[in-house]
N, CA, C and O atoms as a Tinker XYZ file with bonds, in Angstrom:
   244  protein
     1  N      5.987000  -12.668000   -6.558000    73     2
     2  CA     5.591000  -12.696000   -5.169000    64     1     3
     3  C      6.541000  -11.839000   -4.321000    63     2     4     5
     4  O      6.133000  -10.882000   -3.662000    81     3
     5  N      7.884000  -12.241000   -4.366000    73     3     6
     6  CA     8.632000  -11.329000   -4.317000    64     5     7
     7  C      8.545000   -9.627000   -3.896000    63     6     8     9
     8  O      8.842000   -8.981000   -2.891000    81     7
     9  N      7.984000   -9.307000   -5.212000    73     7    10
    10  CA     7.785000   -8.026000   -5.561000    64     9    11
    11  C      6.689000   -7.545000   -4.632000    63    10    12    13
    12  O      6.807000   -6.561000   -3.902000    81    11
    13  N      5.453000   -8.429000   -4.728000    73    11    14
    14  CA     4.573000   -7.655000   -3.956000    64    13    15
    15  C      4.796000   -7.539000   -2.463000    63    14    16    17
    16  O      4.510000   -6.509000   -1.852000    81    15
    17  N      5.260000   -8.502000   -1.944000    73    15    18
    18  CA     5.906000   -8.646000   -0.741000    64    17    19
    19  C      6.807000   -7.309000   -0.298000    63    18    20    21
    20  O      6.666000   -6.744000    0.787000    81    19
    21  N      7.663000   -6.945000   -1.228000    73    19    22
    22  CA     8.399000   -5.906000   -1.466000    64    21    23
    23  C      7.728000   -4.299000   -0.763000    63    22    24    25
    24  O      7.889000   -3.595000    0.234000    81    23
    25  N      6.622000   -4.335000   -2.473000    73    23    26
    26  CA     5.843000   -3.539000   -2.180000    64    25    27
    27  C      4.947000   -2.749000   -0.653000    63    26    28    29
    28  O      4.630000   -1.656000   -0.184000    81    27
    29  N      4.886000   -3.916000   -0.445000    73    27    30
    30  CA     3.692000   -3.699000    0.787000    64    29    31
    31  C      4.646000   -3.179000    2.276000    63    30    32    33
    32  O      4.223000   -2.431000    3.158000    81    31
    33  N      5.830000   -3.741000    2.222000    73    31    34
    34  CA     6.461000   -3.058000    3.184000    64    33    35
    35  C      7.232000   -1.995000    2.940000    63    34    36    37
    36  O      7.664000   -1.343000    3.890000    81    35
    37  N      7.559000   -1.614000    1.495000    73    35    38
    38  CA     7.794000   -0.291000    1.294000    64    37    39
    39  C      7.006000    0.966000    1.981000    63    38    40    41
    40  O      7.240000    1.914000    2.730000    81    39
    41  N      5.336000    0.059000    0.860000    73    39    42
    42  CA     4.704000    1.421000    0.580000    64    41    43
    43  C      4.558000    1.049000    2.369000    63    42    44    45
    44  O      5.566000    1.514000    2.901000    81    43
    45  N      3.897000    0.563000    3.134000    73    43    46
    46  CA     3.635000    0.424000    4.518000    64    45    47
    47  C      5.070000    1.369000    5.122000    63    46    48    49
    48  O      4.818000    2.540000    5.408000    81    47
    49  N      5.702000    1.164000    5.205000    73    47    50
    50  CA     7.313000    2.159000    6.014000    64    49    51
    51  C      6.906000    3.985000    5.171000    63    50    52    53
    52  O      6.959000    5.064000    5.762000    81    51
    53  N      6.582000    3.786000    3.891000    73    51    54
    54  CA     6.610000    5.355000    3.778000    64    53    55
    55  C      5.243000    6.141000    4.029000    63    54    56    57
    56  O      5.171000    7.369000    4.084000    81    55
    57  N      3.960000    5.094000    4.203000    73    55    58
    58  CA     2.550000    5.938000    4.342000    64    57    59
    59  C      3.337000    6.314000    6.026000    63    58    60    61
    60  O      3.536000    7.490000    6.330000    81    59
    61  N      3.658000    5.347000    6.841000    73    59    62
    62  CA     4.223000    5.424000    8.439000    64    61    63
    63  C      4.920000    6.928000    8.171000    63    62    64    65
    64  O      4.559000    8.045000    8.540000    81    63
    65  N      5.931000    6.540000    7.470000    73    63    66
    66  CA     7.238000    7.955000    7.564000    64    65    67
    67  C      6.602000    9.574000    7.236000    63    66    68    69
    68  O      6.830000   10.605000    7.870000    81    67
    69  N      5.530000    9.334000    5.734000    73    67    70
    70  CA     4.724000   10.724000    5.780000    64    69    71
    71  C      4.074000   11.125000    6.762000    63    70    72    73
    72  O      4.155000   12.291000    7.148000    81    71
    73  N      3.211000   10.101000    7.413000    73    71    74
    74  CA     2.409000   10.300000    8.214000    64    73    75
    75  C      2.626000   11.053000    9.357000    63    74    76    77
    76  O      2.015000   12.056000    9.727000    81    75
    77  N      3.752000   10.352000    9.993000    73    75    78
    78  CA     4.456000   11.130000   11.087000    64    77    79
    79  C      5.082000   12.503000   10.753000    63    78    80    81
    80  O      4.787000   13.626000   11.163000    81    79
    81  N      5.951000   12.120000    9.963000    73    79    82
    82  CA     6.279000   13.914000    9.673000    64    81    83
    83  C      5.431000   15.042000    9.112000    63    82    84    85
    84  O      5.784000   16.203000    9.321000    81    83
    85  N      4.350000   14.780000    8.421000    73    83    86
    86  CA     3.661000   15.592000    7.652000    64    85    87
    87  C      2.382000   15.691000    8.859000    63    86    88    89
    88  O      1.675000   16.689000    8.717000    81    87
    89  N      2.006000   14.762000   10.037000    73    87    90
    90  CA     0.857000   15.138000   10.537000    64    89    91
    91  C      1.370000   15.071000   11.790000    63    90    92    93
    92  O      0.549000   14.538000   12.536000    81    91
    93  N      2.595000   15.449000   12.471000    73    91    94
    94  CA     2.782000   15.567000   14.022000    64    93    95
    95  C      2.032000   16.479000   15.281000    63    94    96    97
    96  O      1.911000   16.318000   16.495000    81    95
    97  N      1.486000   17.806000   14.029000    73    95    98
    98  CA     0.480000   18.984000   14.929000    64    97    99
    99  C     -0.479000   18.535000   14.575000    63    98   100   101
   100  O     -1.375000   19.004000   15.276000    81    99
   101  N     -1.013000   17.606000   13.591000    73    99   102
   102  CA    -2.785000   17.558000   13.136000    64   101   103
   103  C     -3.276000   17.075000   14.408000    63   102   104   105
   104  O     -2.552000   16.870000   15.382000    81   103
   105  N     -4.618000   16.888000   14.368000    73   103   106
   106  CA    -5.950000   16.175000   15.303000    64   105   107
   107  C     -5.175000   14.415000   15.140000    63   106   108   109
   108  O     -4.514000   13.682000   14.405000    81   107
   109  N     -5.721000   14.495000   16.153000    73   107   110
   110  CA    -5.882000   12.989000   15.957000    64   109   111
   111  C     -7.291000   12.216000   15.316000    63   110   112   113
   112  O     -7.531000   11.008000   15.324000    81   111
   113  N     -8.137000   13.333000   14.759000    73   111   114
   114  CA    -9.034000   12.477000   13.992000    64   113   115
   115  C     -8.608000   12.796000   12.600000    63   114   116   117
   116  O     -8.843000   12.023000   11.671000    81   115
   117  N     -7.901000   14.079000   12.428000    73   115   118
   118  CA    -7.025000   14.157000   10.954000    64   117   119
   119  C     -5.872000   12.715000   10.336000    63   118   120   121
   120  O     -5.816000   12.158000    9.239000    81   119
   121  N     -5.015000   12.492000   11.732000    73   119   122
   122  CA    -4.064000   11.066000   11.523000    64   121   123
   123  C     -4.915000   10.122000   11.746000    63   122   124   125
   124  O     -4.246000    9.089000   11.750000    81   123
   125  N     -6.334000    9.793000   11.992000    73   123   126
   126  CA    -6.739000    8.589000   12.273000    64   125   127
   127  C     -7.435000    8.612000   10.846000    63   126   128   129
   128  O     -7.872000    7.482000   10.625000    81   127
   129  N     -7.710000    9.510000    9.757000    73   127   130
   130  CA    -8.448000    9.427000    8.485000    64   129   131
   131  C     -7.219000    9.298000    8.194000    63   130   132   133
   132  O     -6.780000    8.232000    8.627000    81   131
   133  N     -6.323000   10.031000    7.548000    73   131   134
   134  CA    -4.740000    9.358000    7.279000    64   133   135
   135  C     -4.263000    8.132000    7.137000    63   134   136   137
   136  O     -3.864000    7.710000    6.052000    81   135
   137  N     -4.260000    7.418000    8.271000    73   135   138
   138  CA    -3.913000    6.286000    8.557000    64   137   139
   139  C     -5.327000    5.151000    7.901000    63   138   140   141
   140  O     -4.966000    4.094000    7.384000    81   139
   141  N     -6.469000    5.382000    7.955000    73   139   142
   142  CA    -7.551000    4.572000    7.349000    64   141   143
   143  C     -7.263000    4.643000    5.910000    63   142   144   145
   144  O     -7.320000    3.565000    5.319000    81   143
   145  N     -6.953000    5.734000    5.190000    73   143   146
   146  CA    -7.103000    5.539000    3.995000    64   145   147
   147  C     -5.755000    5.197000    3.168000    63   146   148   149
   148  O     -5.796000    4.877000    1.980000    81   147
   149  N     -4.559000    5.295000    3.911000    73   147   150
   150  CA    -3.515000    4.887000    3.371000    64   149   151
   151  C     -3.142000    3.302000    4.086000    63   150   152   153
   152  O     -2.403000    2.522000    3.484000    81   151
   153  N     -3.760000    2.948000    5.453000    73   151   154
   154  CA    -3.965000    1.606000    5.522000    64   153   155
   155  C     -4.448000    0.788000    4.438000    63   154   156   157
   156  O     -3.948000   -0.274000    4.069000    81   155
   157  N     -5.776000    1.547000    3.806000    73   155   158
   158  CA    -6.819000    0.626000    2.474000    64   157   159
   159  C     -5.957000    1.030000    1.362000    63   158   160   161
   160  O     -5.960000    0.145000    0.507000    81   159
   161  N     -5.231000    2.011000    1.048000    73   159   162
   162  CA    -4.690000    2.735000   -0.224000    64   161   163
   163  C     -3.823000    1.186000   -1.022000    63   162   164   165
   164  O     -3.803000    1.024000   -2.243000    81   163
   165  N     -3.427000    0.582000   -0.408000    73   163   166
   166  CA    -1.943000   -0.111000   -0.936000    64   165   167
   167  C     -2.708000   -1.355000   -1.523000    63   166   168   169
   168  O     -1.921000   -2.156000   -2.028000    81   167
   169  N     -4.071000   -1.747000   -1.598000    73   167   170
   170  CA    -4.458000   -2.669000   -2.100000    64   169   171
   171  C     -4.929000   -2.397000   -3.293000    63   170   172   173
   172  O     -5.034000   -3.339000   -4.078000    81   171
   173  N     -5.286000   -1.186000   -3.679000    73   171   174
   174  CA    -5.151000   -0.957000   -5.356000    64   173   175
   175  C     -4.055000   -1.355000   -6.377000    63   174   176   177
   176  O     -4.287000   -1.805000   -7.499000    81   175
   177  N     -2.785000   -1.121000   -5.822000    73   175   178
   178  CA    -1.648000   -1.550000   -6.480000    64   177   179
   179  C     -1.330000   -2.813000   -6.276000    63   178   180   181
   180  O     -0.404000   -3.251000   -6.959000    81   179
   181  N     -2.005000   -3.738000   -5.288000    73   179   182
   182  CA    -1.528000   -4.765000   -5.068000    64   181   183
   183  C     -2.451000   -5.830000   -5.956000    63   182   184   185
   184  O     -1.832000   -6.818000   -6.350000    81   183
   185  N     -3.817000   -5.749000   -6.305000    73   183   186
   186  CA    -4.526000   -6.334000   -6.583000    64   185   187
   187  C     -3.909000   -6.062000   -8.179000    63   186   188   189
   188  O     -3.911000   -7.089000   -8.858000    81   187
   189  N     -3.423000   -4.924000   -8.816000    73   187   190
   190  CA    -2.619000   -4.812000  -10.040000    64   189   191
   191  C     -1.614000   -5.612000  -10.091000    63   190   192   193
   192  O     -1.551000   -6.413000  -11.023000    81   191
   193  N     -0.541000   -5.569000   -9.031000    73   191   194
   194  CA     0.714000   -6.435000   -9.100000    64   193   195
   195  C     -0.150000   -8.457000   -9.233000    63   194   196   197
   196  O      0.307000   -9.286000  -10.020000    81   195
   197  N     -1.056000   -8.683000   -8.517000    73   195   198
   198  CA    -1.684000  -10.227000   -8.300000    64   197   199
   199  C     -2.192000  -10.677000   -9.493000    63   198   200   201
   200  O     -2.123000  -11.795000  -10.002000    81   199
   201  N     -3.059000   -8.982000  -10.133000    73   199   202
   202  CA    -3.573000   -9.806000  -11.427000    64   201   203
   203  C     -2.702000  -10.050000  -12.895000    63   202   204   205
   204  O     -2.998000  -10.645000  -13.931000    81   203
   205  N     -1.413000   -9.250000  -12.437000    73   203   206
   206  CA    -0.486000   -9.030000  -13.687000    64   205   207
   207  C      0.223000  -10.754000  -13.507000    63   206   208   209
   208  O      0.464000  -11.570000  -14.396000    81   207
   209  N      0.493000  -10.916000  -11.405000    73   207   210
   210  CA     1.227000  -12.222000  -11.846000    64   209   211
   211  C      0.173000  -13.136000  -12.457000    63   210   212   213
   212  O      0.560000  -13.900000  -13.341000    81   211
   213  N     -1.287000  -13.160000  -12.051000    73   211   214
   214  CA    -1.935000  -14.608000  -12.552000    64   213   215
   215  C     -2.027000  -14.501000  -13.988000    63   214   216   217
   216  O     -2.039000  -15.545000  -14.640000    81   215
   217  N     -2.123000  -12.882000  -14.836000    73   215   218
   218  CA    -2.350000  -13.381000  -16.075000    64   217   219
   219  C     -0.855000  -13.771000  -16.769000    63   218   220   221
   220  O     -0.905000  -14.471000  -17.781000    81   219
   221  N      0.502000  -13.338000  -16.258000    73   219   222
   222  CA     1.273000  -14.049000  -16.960000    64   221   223
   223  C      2.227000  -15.424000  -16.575000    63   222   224   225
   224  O      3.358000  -15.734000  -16.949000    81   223
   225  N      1.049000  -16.253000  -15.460000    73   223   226
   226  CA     1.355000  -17.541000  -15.368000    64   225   227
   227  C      0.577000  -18.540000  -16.155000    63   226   228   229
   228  O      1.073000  -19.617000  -16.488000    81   227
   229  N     -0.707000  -18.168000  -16.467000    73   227   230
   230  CA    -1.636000  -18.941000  -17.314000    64   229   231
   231  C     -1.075000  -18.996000  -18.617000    63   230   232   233
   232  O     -0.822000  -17.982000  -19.268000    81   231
   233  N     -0.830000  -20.409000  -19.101000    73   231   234
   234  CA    -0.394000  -21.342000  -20.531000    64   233   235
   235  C     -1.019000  -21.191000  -21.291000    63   234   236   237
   236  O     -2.204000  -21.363000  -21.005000    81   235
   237  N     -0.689000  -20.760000  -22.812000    73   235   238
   238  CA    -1.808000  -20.555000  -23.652000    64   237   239
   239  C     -1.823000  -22.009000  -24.227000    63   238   240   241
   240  O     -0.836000  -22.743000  -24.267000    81   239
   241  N     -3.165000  -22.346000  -24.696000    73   239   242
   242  CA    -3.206000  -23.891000  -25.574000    64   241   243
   243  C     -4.065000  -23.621000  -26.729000    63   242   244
   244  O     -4.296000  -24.510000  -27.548000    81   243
């Protein structure tokens, strides 16, 4: 839990940090697709980190 917790404010501080430096002259409909898809981006890895913890909390019998 930890970890993903971790994660999410990492990756959240560095999509922020590219964003700004890499799109300061773009459109603002260029940083507003930017920001949509690296807003949704971080739940691919997260739904990896959730299903790795549930499958190695389940007891084998």
């Amino acid at each position: 839990m930890v970890f993903l917790v971790t994660f999410v404010i990492v990756y959240a501080f560095a999509a922020m940090v590219i964003g700004d430096l890499k799109l300061q002259q773009a459109s603002n409909l260029v940083r507003f697709i930017y920001f949509a898809i690296a807003g949704l981006l971080w739940v691919i890895p997260a739904g990896a980190i959730i299903w790795w913890m549930e499958k190695g909390g389940k007891t084998r019998t």
